[in-house]
C-alpha angles and dihedrals in degrees: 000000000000117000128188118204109231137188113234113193117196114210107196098059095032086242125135121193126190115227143173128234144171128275102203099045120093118252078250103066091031098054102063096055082037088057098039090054088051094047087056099044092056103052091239103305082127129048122205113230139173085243094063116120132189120228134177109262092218101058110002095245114164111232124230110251085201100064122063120243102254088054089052083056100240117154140155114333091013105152123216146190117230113194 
């Protein structure tokens, strides 16, 4: 499986984690175990919820669930937003 390597920045503890995921899967499927690491990392600054939503960090731009992560053009280094 093909992984990237991202940059998630959370914003509510001024944190940000790197993580790997995969490239093949949808933003859908990605998102919950995204959510519940970080979730983890953060000692629970931060609670995983079926409401969370990725967005660019450059420009807040929401990404698409229904689109994997390879079709929404992220790639090594991509930085996002996790809210």
């Amino acid at each position: 499986m093909n992984k990237i390597l991202v940059e998630v920045y959370l914003p509510v503890a001024d944190i940000s984690y790197d993580v790997f995921i995969p490239t093949k899967s949808k933003l859908f499927e990605v998102l919950p175990l995204l959510s519940k690491s970080i979730s983890e990392l953060s000692g629970g600054l931060y609670l995983a919820t079926e409401d969370t939503i990725l967005c660019n960090y450059n420009d807040g731009a929401i990404y698409n669930i229904n689109l994997s992560v390879e079709e929404l053009g992220l790639k090594n280094g991509s930085k996002l937003i996790l809210i």
